[in-house]
C-alpha positions, 0 to 999 in steps of 0.5 A: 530442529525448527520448523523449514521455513518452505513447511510454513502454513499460513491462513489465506489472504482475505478479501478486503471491501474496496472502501476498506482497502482504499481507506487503509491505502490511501487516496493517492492510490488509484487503479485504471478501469477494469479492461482498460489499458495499461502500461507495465514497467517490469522495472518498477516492479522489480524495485518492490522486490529489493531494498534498493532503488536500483536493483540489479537486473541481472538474472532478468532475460533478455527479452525481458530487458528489451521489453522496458514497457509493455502494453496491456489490458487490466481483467480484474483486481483482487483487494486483500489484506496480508493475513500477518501483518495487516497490510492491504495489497492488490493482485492485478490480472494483466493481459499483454496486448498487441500495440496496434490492437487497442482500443479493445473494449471501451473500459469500465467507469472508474469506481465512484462510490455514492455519498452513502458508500463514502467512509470517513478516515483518520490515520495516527503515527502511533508513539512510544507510549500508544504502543507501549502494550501496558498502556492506552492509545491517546486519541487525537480531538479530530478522530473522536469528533469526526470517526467515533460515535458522539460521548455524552459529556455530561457522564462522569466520566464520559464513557463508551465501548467502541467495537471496530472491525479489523481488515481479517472480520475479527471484531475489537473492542475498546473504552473509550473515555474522556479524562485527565487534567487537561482532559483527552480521549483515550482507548484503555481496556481492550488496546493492550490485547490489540497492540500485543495481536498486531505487534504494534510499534511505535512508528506503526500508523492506525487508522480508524474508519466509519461507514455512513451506516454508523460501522466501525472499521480499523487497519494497520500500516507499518512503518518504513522506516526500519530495515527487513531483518528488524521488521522479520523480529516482529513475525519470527513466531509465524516463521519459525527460525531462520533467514528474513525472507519467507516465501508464500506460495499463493497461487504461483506467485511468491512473496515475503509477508514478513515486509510485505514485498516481492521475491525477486523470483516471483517478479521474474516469473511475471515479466517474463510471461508479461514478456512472451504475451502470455497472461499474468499476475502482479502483487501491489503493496501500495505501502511499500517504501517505494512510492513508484506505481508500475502498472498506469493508465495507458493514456496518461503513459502516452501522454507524458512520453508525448511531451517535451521534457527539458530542464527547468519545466515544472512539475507537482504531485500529491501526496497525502499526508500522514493522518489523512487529514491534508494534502501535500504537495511536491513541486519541483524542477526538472533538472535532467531527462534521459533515456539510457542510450545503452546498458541493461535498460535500454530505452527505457522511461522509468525514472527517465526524470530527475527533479529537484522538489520542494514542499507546499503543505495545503491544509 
């Protein structure tokens, strides 16, 4: 009989560099100051946990259900990287507050590294051929220029061994050459055996990163675009045979490596201890299909819900592109502003705005 899917051993989560992390997340992505104050949506991070928009909420209690937002304070954050499919995530320690408590502590700066800490980034959607494990990896001009170490063009060919370093510490490498009719830079021997470890699809996006020290770096996101069954093919061989859905038990809290999303159980487990004020730990998948953040800056929280909102006001966000190499933005109208007057989620902001966008691509 095939191994129960409860009797999987995996290897621990590990600690990922925040640079590393910020890189392979994306610049969109930013957390609150340590000890500051923050707003958690237990709506939002239900959503991580489901396929649907619109989750049901029905095994949540009612004190959760009467609690849409609730204020605390960020202690700590851990950067880690899933010990199966690459993707970076964080475990964010919260601490209900009283409202009329804060301001608690005056919170830590924001992390800014220096010139010297910054790391230079480019992101490539990998195509059928770059991921097809017989082949090589087509370089775009940009990342070799900027990311790999300067070629001597005047070889023949031009030649190099590059040795990166994946997210886990395992270190990789591979020829990188410059060839071809017209000529291209492509990685060849060493990214078969790369693409065959991580299980590389096309659709899948690597990214190539480089410290001002000269040291290489490379992470992994995977694509959204294919359903949870279709993404558990790839990681069957970790969890034996079985339904789709894994959970990992890691310290308490449980959640499906596989997409790396949430169980619904483990969400709520949290937004009942967030509910009763008691301590708690949330898991964030910044890559997750969801673009929606449900832990904010408390400030910015109070900010928005002190506003107006009518239809016709406009509004923009940015969102990095793809590659990394520009900046999109979203600006639309608002269409609608409600607040549910009645239903499970009474009162509640989330998703209080419906907007109609368009796209401006700024290079």
């Amino acid at each position: 009989m095939p191994p129960s899917l409860s009797s999987v051993e995996l290897p621990p989560s590990r600690t990922v560099d925040r640079r590393i992390w910020q890189a392979c997340a994306g610049s969109s992505v930013q957390f609150p100051s340590f000890n500051s104050r923050v707003y958690y949506f237990p709506q939002g991070h239900l959503e991580q946990s489901s396929s649907s928009p619109s989750p049901s909420p029905s095994f949540l209690s009612s004190l959760v259900l009467s609690r849409p937002m609730i204020l605390c304070r960020l202690s700590s954050v851990q950067f880690l990287a899933d010990p199966v499919t690459d993707e970076v995530y964080a475990k964010l320690h919260l601490l209900p507050l009283d409202p009329s408590s804060y301001p608690l502590n005056a919170p830590l700066p924001l992390f800014q590294p220096s010139q010297e800490d910054r790391i230079m980034a480019y992101a490539k959607v990998l195509t059928a051929s770059d991921a097809n494990n017989g082949g090589g990896f087509s370089v775009p001009r940009f990342c070799a220029d900027s990311i790999f170490p300067p070629l001597n063009y005047e070889a023949d060919p031009p030649v190099q061994t590059l040795t990166v370093t994946d997210v886990h510490g395992t270190r990789w490498d591979f020829r990188h050459i410059y060839r071809g009719t017209p000529r291209r830079h492509l990685l060849t021997t060493g990214w078969s055996k790369f693409v065959n470890n991580k299980k590389l699809i096309a659709g899948d996006s690597v990214i190539f990163m480089r410290t001002s020290q000269g040291e290489m770096y490379i992470g992994v996101r995977r694509s959204a675009r294919f359903s949870n069954a279709a993404n558990f093919a790839r990681w069957r061989e970790h969890f034996g045979t079985g339904e789709a859905k894994v959970e990992l038990k890691e310290n308490g809290c449980s959640m499906t490596s596989a997409r790396g999303m949430l169980t619904p159980e483990a969400v709520a487990s949290a937004t009942e201890m967030a509910a009763r004020g008691l301590p708690f730990e949330v898991v964030y998948y910044p890559r997750a299909w969801s673009f929606s953040d449900f832990v904010l800056n408390a400030d910015v929280v109070e900010a928005a819900l002190g506003m107006f909102w009518s239809a016709g006001a406009r509004v923009k966000m940015a969102v990095e592109s793809e590659d990394l190499s520009r900046t999109t933005w979203f600006q639309g109208t608002v269409a609608s502003a409600v607040v549910p007057g009645c239903g499970p989620w009474q009162g509640s902001p989330w998703r209080m705005l419906q907007v109609w966008i368009c796209i401006l691509i700024l290079d």
